[in-house]
ZAPA-327875 format. One record per residue: residue in one letter; x, y, z of N, C-alpha, C in turn. Coordinates in nm, 4 decimals. Example, Ala and Ser with C-alpha at 12.3 -4.5 7.8 and 13.67 -1.06 7.14 Angstrom:
<recs>
+-----+----------+----------+----------+----------+----------+----------+----------+----------+----------+
: res :   n_east :  n_north :     n_up :  ca_east : ca_north :    ca_up :   c_east :  c_north :     c_up :
+-----+----------+----------+----------+----------+----------+----------+----------+----------+----------+
:   A :   1.3190 :  -0.5690 :   0.7800 :   1.2300 :  -0.4500 :   0.7800 :   1.3200 :  -0.3300 :   0.7800 :
:   S :   1.2850 :  -0.2250 :   0.7080 :   1.3670 :  -0.1060 :   0.7140 :   1.2900 :   0.0030 :   0.7870 :
+-----+----------+----------+----------+----------+----------+----------+----------+----------+----------+
</recs>
This chain:
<recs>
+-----+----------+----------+----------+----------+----------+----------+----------+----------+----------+
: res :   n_east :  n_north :     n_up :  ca_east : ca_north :    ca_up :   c_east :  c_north :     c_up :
+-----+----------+----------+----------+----------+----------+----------+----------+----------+----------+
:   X :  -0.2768 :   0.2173 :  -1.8207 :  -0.2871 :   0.1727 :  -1.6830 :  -0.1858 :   0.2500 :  -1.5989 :
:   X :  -0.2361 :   0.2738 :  -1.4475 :  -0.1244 :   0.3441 :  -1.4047 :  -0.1852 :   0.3840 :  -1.2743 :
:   X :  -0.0903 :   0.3723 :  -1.1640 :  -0.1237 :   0.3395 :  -1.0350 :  -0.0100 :   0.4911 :  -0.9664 :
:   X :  -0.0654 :   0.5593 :  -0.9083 :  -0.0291 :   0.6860 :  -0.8683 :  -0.0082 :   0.6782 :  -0.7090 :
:   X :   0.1461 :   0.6629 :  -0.6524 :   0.1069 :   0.6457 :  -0.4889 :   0.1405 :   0.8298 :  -0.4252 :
:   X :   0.0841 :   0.8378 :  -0.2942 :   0.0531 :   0.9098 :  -0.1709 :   0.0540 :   0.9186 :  -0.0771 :
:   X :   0.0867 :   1.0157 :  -0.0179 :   0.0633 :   1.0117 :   0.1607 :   0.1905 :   0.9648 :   0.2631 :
:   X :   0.3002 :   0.9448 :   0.1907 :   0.4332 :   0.9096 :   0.2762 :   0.4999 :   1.0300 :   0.3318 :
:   X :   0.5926 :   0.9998 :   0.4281 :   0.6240 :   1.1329 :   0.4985 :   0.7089 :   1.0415 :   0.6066 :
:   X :   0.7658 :   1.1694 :   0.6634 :   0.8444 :   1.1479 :   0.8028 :   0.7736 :   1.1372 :   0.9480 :
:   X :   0.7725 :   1.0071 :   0.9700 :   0.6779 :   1.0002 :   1.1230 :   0.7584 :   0.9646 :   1.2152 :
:   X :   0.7038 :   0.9713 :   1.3311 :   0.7711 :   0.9590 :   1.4672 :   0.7282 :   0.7892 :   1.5226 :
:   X :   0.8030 :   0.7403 :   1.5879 :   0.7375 :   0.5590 :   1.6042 :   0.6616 :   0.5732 :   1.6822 :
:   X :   0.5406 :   0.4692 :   1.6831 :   0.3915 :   0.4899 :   1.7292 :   0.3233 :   0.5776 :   1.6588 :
:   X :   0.4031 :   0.6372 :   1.5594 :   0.2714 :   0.7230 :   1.4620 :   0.1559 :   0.6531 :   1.3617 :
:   X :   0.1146 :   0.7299 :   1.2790 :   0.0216 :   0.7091 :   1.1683 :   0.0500 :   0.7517 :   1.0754 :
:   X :   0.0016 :   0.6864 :   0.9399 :   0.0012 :   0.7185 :   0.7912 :  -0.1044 :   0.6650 :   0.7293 :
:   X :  -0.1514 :   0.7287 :   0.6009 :  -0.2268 :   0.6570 :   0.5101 :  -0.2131 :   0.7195 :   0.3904 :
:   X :  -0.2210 :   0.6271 :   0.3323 :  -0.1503 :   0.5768 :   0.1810 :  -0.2414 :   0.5991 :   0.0967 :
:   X :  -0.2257 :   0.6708 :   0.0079 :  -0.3564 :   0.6515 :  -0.1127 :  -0.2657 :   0.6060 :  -0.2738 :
:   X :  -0.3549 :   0.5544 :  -0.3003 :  -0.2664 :   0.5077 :  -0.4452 :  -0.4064 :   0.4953 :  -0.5377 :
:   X :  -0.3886 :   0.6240 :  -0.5840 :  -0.5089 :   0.6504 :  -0.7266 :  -0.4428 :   0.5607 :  -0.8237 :
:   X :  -0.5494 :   0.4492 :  -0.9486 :  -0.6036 :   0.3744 :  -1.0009 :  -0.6517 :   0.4843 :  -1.1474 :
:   X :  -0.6053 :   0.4032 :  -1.2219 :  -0.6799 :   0.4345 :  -1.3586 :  -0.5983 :   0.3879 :  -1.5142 :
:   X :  -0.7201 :   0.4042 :  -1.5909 :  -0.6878 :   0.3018 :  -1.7326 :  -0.7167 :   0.1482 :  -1.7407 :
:   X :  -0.8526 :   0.1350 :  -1.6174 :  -0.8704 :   0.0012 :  -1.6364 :  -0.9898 :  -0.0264 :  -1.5043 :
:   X :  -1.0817 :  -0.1110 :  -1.5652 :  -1.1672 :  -0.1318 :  -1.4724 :  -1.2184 :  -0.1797 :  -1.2981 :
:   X :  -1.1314 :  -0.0736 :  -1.2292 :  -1.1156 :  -0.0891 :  -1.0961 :  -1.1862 :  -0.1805 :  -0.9966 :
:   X :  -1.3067 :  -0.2087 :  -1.0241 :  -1.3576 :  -0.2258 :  -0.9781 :  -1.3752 :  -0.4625 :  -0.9735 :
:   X :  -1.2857 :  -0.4344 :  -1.0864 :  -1.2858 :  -0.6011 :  -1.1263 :  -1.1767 :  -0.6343 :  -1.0407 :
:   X :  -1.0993 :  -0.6062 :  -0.9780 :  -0.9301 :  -0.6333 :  -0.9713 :  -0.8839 :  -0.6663 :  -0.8190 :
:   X :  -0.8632 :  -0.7219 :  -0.7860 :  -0.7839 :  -0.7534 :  -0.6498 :  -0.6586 :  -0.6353 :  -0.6463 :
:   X :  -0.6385 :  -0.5856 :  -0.5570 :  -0.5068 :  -0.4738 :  -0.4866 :  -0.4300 :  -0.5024 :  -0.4266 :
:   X :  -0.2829 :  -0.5059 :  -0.4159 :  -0.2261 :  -0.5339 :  -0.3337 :  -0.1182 :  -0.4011 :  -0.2996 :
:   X :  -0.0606 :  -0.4250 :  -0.1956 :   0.0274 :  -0.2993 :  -0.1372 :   0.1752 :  -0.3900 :  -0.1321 :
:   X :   0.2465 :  -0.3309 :  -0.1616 :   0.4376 :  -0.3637 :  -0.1504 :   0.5000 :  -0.2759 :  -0.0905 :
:   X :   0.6791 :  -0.3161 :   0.0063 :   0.6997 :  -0.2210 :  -0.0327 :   0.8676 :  -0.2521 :  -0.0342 :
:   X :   0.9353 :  -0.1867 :  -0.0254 :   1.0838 :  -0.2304 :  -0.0615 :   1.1573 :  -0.1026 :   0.0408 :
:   X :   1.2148 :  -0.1736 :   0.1012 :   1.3335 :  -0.0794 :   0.2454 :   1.4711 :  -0.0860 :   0.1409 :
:   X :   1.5216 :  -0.0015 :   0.2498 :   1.6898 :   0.0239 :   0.1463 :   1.7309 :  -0.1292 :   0.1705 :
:   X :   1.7753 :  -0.1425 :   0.0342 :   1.8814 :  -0.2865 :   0.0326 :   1.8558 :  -0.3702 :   0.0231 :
:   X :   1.7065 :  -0.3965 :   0.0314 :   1.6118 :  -0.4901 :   0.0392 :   1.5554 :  -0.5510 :  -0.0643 :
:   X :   1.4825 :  -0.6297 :  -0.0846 :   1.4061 :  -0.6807 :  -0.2141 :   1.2520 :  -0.6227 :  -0.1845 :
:   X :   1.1785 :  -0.6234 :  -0.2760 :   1.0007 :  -0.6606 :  -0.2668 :   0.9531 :  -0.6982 :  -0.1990 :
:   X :   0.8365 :  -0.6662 :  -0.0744 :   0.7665 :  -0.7411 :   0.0043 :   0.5940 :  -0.7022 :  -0.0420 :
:   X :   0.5376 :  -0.8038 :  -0.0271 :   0.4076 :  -0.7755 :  -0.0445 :   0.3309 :  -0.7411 :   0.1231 :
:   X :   0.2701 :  -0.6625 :   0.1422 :   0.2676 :  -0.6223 :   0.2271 :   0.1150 :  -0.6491 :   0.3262 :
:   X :   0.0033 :  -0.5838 :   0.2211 :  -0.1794 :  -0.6134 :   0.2378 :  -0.2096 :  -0.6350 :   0.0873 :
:   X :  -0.3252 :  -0.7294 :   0.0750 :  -0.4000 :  -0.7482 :  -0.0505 :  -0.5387 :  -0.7577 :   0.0333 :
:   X :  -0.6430 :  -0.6679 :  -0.0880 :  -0.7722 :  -0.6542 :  -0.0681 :  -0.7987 :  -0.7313 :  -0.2056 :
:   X :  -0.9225 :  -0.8452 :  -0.2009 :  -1.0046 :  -0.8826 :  -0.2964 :  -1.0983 :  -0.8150 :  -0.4032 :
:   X :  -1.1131 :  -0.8092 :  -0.4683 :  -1.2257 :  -0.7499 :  -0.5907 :  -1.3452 :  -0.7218 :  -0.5143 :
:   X :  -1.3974 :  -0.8415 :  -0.4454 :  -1.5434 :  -0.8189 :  -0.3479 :  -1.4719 :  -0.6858 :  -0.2422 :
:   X :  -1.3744 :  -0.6595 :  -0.1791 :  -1.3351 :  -0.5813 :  -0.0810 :  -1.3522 :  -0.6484 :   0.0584 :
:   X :  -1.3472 :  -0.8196 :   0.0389 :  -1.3989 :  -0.9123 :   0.1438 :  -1.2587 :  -0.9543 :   0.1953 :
:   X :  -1.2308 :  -1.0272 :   0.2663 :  -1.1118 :  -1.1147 :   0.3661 :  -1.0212 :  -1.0257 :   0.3250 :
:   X :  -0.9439 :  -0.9754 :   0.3683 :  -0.7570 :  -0.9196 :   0.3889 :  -0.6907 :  -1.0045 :   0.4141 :
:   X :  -0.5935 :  -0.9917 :   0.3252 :  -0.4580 :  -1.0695 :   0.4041 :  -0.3419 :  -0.9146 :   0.4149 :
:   X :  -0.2483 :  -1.0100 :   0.5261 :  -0.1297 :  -0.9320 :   0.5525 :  -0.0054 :  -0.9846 :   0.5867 :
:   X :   0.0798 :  -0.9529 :   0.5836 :   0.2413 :  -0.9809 :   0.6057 :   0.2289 :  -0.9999 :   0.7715 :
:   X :   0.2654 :  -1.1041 :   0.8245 :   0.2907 :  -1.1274 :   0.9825 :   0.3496 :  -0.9767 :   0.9889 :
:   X :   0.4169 :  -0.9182 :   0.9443 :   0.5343 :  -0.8164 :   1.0354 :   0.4484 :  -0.6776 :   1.0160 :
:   X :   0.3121 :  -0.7157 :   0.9985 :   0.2322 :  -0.5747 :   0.9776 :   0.1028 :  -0.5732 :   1.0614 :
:   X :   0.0544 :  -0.7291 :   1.0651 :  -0.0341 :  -0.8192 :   1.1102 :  -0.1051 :  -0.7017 :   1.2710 :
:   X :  -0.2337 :  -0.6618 :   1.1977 :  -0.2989 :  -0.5942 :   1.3677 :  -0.2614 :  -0.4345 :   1.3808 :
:   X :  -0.1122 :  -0.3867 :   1.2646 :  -0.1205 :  -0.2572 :   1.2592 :  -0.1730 :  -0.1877 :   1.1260 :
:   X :  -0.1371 :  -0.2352 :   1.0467 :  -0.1819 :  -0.1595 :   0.9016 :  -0.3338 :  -0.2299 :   0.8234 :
:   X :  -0.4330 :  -0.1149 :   0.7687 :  -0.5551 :  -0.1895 :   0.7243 :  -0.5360 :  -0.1728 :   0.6228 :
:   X :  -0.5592 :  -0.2246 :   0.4496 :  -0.6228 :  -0.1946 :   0.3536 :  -0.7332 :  -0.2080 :   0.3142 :
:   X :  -0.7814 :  -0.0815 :   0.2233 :  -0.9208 :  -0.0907 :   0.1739 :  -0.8976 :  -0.0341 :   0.0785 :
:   X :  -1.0603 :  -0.0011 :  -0.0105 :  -1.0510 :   0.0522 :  -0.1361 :  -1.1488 :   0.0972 :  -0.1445 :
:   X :  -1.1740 :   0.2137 :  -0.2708 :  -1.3232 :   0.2652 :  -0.2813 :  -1.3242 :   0.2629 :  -0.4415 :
:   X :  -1.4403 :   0.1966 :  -0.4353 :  -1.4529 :   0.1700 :  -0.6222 :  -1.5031 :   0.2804 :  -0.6853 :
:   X :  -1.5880 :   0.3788 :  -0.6147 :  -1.6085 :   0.5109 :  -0.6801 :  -1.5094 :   0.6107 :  -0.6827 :
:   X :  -1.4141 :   0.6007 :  -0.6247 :  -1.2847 :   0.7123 :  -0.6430 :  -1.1528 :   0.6166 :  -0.7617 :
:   X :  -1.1596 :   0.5090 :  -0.7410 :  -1.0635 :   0.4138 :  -0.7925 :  -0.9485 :   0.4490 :  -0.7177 :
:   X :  -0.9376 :   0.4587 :  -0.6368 :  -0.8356 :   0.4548 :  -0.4784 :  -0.8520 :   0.3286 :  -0.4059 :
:   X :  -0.6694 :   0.3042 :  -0.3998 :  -0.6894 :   0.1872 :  -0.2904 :  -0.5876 :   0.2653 :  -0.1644 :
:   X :  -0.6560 :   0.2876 :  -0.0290 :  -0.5606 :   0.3255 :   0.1209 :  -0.4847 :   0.2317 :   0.1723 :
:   X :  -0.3809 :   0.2287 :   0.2581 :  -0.3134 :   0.1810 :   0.3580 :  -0.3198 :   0.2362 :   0.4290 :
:   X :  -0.4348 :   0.2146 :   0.5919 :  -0.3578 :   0.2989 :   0.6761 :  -0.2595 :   0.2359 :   0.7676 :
:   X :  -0.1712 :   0.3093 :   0.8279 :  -0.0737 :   0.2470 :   0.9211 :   0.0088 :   0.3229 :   1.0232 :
:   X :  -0.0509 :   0.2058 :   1.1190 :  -0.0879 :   0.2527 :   1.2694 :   0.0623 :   0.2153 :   1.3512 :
:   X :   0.1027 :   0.2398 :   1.4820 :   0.2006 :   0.2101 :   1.5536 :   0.2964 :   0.2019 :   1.4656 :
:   X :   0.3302 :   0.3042 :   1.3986 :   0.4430 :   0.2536 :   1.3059 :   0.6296 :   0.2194 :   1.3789 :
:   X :   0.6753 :   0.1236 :   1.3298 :   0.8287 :   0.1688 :   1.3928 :   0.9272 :   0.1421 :   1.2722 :
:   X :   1.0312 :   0.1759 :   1.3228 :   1.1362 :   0.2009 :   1.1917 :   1.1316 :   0.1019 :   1.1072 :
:   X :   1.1588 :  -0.0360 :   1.1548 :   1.1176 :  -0.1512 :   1.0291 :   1.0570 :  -0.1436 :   0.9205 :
:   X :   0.9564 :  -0.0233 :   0.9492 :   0.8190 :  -0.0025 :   0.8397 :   0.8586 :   0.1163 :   0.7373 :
:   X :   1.0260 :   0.1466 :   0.7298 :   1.0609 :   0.2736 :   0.6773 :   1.1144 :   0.1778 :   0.4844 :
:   X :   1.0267 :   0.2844 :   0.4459 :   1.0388 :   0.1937 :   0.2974 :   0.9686 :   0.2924 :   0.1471 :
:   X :   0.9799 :   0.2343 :   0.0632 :   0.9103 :   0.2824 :  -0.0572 :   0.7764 :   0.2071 :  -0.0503 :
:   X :   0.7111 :   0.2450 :  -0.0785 :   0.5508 :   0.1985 :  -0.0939 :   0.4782 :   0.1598 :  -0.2335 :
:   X :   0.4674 :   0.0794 :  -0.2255 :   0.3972 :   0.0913 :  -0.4137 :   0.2506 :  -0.0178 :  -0.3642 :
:   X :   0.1406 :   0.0300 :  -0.5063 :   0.0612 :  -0.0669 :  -0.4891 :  -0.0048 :  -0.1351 :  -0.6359 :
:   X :  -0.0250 :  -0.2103 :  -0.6671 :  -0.0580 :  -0.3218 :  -0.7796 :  -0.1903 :  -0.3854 :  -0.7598 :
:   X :  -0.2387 :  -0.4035 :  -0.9339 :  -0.3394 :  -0.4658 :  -0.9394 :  -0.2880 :  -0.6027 :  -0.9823 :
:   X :  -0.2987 :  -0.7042 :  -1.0249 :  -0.2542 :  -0.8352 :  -1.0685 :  -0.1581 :  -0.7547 :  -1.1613 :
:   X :  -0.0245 :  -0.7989 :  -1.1165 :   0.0928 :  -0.8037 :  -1.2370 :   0.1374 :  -0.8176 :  -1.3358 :
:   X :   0.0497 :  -0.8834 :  -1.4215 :   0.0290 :  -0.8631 :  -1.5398 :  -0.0601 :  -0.6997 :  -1.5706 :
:   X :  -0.1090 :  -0.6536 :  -1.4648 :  -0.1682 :  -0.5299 :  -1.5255 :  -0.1134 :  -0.4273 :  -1.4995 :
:   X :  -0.0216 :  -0.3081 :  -1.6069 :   0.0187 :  -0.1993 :  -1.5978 :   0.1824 :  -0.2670 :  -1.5541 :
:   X :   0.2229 :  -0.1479 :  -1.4799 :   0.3902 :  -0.1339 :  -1.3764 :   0.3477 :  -0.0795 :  -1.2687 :
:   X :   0.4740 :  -0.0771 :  -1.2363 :   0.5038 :  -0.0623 :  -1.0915 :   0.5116 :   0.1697 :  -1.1075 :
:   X :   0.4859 :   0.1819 :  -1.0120 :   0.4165 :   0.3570 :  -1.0131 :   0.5388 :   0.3989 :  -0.9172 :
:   X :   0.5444 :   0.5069 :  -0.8935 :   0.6504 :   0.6110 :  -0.8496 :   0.7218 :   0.5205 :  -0.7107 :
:   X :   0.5865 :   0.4901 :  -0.6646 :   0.5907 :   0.4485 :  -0.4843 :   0.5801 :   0.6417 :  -0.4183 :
:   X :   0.5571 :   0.5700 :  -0.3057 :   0.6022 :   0.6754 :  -0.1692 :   0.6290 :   0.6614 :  -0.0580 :
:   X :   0.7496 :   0.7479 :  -0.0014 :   0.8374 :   0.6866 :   0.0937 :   0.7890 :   0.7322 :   0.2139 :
:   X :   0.8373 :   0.6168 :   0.2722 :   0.7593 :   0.6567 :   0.4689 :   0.8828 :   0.6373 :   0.4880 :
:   X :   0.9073 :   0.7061 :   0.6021 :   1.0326 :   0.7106 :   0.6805 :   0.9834 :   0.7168 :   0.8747 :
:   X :   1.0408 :   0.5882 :   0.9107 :   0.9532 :   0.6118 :   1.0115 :   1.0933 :   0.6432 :   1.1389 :
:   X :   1.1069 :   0.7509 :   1.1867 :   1.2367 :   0.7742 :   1.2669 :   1.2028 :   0.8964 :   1.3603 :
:   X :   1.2758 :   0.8754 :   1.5070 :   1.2728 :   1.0157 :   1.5613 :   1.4148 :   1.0862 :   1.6057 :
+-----+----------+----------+----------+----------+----------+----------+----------+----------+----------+
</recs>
């Protein structure tokens, strides 16, 4: 099992990002997704979770209206994109299938600053 993240970088506030976190060693397509992410100093936040169906989202109030997740069961990729970003949102990124499945993957860092 093993969850591969993508797409972090240095943005300017009010920018954009999207996140890819390739999936594999296990049947993608059964599994609920969720996105985390952890700022300096900080603990774990769960951030977006997409369902197995790819139906209802949830999200963290402090993301709530800017960042979407989705997934595509034929690539075994799950995205974050994320919109209006501002520094608050500067962090490591990781994303998980139910916690009991696999670890936690490299992450990738957004840095959101001008």
């Amino acid at each position: 099992v093993q969850f591969v993240e993508s797409g972090g970088g240095l943005v300017q506030p009010g920018g954009s990002l999207r996140l890819s976190c390739a999936a594999s060693g296990f049947t993608f397509r059964l599994y609920a997704f969720s996105w985390y992410r952890q700022a300096p100093g900080k603990g774990r936040e769960l951030v977006a979770t997409i369902p197995s169906t790819g139906g209802t989202t949830n999200y963290a109030d402090s993301v709530k209206g800017r960042f979407t997740i989705s997934k595509d069961n034929a690539k075994n990729t799950v995205y974050l994109q994320m919109n209006s970003l501002v520094p608050e949102d500067t962090a490591v990124y990781y994303c998980r299938g139910p916690l009991w499945l696999g670890s936690w993957g490299q992450g990738t860092q957004v840095i959101v600053s001008s």
